[in-house]
N, C-alpha and C positions, 0 to 999 in steps of 0.2 A: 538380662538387666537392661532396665529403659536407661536412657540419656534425653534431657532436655534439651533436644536440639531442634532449633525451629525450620521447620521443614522448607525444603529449595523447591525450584524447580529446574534441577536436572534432568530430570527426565525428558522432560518437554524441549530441552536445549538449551535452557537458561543458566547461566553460572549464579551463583552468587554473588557475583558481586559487579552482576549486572548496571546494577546502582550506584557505583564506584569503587575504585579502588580499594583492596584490602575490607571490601565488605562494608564501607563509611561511604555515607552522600558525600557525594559532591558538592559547594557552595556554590549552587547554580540560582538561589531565590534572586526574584525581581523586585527590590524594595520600592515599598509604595510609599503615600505619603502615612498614612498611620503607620506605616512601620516605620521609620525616624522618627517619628514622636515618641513611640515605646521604647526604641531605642536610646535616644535622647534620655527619659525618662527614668529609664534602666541605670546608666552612668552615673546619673543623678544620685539615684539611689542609691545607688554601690558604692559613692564618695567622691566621684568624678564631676564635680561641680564646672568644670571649661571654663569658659568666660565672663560667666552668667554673674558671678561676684560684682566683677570687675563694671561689667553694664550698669550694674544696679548701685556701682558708688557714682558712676558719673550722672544717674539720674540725681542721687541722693545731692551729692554737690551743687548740679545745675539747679533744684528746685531750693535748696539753703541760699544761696548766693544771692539764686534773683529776689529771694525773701530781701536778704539785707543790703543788694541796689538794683535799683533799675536799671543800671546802665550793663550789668553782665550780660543781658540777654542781646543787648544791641548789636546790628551788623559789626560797627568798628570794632567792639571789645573780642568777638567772636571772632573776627578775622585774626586777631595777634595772638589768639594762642597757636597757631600752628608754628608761627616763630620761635615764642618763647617755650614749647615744649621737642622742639624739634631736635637740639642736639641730643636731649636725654633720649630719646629713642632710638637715635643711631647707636648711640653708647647702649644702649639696652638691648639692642637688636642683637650686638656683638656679645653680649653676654647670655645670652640665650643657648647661643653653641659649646658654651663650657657648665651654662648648668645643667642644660641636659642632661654631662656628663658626672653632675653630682660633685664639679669643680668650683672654683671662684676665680674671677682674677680685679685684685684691686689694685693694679695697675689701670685698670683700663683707660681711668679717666687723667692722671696725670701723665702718662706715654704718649693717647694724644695731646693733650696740651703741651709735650716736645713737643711733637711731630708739627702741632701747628706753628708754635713759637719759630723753629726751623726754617718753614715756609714761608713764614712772615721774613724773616733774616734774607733769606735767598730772593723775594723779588724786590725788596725794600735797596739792599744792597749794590745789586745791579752783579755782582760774585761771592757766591757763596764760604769761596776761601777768604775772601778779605770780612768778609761780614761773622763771620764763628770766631770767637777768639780762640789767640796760642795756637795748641795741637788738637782744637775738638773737629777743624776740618777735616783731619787724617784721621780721625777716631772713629769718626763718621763714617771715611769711606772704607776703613780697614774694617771696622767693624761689621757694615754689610756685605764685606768680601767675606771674612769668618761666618756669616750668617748664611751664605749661600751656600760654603761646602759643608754646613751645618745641615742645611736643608738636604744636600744631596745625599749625604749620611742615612739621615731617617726618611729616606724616600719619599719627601715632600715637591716634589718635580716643580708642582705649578707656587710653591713658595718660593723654591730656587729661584724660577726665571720673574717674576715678582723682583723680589727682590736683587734680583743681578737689573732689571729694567731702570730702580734707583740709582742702582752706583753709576748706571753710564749716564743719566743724565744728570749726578752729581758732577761727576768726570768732567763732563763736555760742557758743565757751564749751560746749561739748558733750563735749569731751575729759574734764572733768575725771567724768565716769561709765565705767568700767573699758571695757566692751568699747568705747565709740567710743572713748576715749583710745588704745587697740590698734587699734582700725581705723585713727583717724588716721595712729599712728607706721606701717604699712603702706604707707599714702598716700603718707607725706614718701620712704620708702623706693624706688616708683615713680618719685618727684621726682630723685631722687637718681639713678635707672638712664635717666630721660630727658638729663639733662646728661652723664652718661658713654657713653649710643651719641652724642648729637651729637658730643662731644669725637673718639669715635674713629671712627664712622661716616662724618661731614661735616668736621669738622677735617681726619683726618686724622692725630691722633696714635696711635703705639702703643697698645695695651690697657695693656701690660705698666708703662709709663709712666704713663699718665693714673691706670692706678688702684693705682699706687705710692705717688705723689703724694698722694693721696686717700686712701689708709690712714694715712698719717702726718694728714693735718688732720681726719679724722673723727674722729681720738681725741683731737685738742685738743681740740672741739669737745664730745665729751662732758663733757669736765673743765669745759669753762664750763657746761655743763648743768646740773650736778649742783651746781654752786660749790662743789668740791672736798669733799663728803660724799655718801658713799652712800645710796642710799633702798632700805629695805626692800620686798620686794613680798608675803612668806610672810603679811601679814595681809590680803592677796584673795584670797579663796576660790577664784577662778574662775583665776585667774594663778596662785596656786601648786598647782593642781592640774594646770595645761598639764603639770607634769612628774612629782609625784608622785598625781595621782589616776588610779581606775579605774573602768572601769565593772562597772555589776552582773552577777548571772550571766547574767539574763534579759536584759540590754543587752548581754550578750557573745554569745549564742548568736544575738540577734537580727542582731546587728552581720554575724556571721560567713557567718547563712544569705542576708541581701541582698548579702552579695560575692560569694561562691558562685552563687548564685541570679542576679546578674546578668551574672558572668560567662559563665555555661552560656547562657545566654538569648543575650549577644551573638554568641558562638562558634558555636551551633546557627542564628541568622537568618544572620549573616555567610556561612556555606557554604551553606544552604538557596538564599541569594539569588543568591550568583556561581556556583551552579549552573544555576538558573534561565535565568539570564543566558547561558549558558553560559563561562563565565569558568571560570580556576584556582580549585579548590577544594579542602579538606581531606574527605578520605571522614569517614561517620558515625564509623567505628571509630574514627578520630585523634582526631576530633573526644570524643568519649565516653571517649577515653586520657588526652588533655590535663585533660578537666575532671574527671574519678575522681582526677586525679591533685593538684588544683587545692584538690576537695572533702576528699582524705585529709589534706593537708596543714592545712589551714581545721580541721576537726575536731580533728585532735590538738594543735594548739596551741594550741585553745579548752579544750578538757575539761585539757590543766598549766594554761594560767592560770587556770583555774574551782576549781584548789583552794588548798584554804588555804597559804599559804605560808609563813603565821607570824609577820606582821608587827605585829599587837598589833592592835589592838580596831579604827580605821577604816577601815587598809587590810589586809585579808584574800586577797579574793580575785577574779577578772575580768581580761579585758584593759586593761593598762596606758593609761591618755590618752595619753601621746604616741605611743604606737604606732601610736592610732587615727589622730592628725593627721599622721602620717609615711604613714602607707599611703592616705588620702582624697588628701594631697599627691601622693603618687606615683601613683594612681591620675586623677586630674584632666592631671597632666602627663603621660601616655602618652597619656591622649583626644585630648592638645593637638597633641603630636607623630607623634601617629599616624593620627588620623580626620581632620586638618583640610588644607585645602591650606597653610595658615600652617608648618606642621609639614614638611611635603611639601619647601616653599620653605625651609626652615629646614637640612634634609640637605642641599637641596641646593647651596645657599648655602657649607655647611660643606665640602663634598664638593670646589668647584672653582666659587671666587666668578666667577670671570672667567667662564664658561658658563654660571651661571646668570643672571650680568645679560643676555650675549648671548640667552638664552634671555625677555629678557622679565620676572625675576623684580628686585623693588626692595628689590635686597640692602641700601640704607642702611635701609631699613624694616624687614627681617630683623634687621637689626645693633641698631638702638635699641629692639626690643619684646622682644628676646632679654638688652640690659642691665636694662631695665624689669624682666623679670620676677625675673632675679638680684636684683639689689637688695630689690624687693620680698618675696622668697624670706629673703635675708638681711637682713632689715627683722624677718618673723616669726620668724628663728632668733635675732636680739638679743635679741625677748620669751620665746623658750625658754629661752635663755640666762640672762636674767634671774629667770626661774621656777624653772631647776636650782641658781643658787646663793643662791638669797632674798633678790637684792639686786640694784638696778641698781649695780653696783659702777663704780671712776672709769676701769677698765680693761677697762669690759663690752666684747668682739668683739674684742680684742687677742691680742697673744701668740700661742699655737700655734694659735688657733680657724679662723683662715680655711686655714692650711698642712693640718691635720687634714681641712677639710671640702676640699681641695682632692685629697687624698691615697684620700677615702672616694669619690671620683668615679674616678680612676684605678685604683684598685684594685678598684674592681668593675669594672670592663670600657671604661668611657668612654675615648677616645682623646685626647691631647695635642695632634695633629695635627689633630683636626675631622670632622665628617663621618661617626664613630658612636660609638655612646653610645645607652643608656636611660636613663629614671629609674630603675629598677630595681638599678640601678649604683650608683647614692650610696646609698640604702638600704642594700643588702647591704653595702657597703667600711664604709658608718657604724660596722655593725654588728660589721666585723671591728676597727674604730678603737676601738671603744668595748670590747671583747674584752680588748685590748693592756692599758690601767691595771687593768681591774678585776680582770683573774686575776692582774695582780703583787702589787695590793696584798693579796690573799689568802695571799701568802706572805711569811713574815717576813723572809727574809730578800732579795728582790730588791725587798720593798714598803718596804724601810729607804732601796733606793737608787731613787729617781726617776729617776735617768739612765738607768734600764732602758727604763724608757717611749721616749723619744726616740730610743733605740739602735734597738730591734726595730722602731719604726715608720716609722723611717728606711731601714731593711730592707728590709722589707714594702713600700713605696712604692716602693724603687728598685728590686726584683723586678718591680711591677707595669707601672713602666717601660719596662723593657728587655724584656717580655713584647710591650708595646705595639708596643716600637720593630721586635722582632725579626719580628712575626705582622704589619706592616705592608711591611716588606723582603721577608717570603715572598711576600707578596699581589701584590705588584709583578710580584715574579717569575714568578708563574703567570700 
């Protein structure tokens, strides 16, 4: 009796599986540049649209807008969207780690508006216990003290010491000096992202619920903070430049060549070494394509922001602050999700909970350092927040701000469902979010009606939607 077995060379002293393990290659190809483009193209096809959405509304916007004024295209109008789209990407950035996980949290955007309300109280004050009324000072601190062995419980180590690093500088009165006061409101933010993974992690209740719930009491919460008056922030230099200052040229150019510069550097060791290794790799040429491509971009929008724009005598000219605290953000969060196994565990968690606990992975741990860092994310968007409008206002993080930063996540590419998403996603959707008011209100007559705003972005998010929904249906199917 024959068998279909395709002939070795044993004899000669070859095994089988000469060519890899268990008889499968090895993924040792050197991608070239047509092979990213097929690949690319492949994704594509399969429903895996990426970014490419997201690009093609900010082309559609920037070519509407300059239709209907001329002045959107100008250096000055261009320079204030990084301002005014700035908190929403921090806030968005932070929500990116729980939709991964196929979660929600609509807290995000009134927990920082505490946290900044908070901060605002604590350097305004000059002590934080005189400035909280009644027992919210001790609420405060017991309450991060409960958060800490909260943390310690669900093995969240680095939320523990986080948040234990708030309460001693609630303790010691160290708040009321601007950057701890902002460090701490960071802290209480962590505090905050530890009781909403245990709530839905170990409880057991919905996201969708727990941090419904929790947006409605985080804005009482600021109203006792504040005791129903606003506190200015435009008279700290260093807070109200989070939104309106810039850096110099020489701190723009230098900014630009250590991104550049470290980018190239990791791209060029990364293939170097999984070549070595013999692993998948990108060939030199891809590799030298991506970062020309990286560097072209880095340059030319150093040298529009390096000139003058025409803003009047202090701010002139450089890259915008917040641009730079949104890209350091975004960049620190792709290390996180991409270099690390935390990251690793975090896809995959998102991907199909139930296989990666089989797998060994402590998805409740995924699930509470994934709210931590939301919270936390939306702890520093409260303080941007509070720096774009000069004021810890009684309704700082409310209103459209969490819906907005929720909409800057899905509109750049992030999934609803879990499981994919970059940082690089709330960024760009920010940037389309922040796009929408400022080219209406350039025009007179759709900047007369503000319901323009909520119409088009209501749009635009339900495009990005059904983008999501439809390119997840393909993927199935293939």
């Amino acid at each position: 009796m024959s068998t279909n077995v395709p002939e070795t060379n044993v004899s000669a002293g070859k095994l089988p599986t000469d060519d890899g393990a268990g008889g499968f290659s090895l993924d040792v190809e050197e991608r070239s540049i047509p092979d990213a483009v097929r690949g690319w193209w492949g994704k594509l096809r399969s429903g895996d649209p990426g970014v490419l959405p997201s690009l093609l509304g900010l082309v559609v916007l920037g070519i509407l807008f300059s239709q209907l004024s001329g002045a959107f295209l100008t250096k000055a109008n261009l320079g204030n969207i990084p301002g005014q789209g700035a908190f929403i990407a921090v806030i968005g950035l932070g929500l990116v780690f729980v939709l991964l996980l196929g979660e929600i949290d609509l807290s995000a955007g009134t927990a920082g508006g505490t946290c900044g309300a908070i901060a605002a109280v604590a350097v305004s004050s000059g002590k934080l216990h005189d400035g909280l009324p009644g027992l919210m000072y001790w609420c405060v601190v017991i309450g991060l003290l409960l958060a800490v062995g909260l943390a310690v419980w669900l093995k969240a180590w680095s939320a523990a010491v986080v948040v234990a690093l708030g309460d001693v500088l609630i303790l010691t009165n160290l708040t009321q000096h601007l950057l701890l006061g902002l460090l701490a409101a960071i802290c209480i933010g962590a505090a905050i992202g530890v009781l909403n993974g245990w709530l839905v992690a170990k409880v057991g209740i919905p996201s969708f619920v727990v941090t419904l719930a929790l947006f409605l009491a985080w804005g009482g919460v600021t109203q006792f903070a504040l005791k129903g008056q606003p506190i200015g922030t435009s008279r700290y230099n260093f807070w109200y430049k989070l939104t309106y200052g810039n850096l110099s040229v020489a701190q723009s150019w230098a900014f630009t060549i250590i991104l550049v510069g470290g980018y190239v550097a990791i791209s060029l060791l990364g293939s170097l070494r999984a070549s070595r290794r013999g692993l998948s790799h990108d060939s030199l040429s891809l590799v030298a394509a991506r970062c020309g491509g990286v560097a072209l971009v880095g340059i030319v929008l150093t040298a529009l922001a390096c000139q003058d724009r025409g803003l009047g005598s202090s701010i002139k000219k450089g890259i915008p602050t917040p641009a730079v605290v949104v890209l350091l953000l975004m960049i620190v969060s792709a290390f996180a999700l991409t270099r690390t196994t935390w990251g690793r565990h975090l896809y995959a968690a998102g991907g199909n909970a139930e296989a990666a606990r089989r797998a060994g992975i402590d998805v409740v741990h995924i699930k509470v350092t994934a709210f931590v860092l939301c919270s936390a994310f939306g702890a520093l968007g409260g303080i941007m927040l509070a720096s774009y409008q000069s004021s810890a206002s009684l309704d700082l993080g409310a209103g459209n701000v969490l819906l907005f930063a929720v909409a800057a996540a899905v509109i750049g590419g992030t999934s609803l469902f879990g499981g994919r998403g970059r940082p690089r996603d709330a960024v760009i959707g920010a940037v389309v979010i922040a796009m929408i008011p400022n080219g209406l209100q350039l025009n007179r007559t759709l900047g007369a009606e503000p319901q323009w705003q909520s119409v088009i972005t209501g749009v635009v998010l339900l495009l990005a939607a059904a983008i999501d929904a439809v390119s997840r249906r393909r993927a199935a199917r293939s």
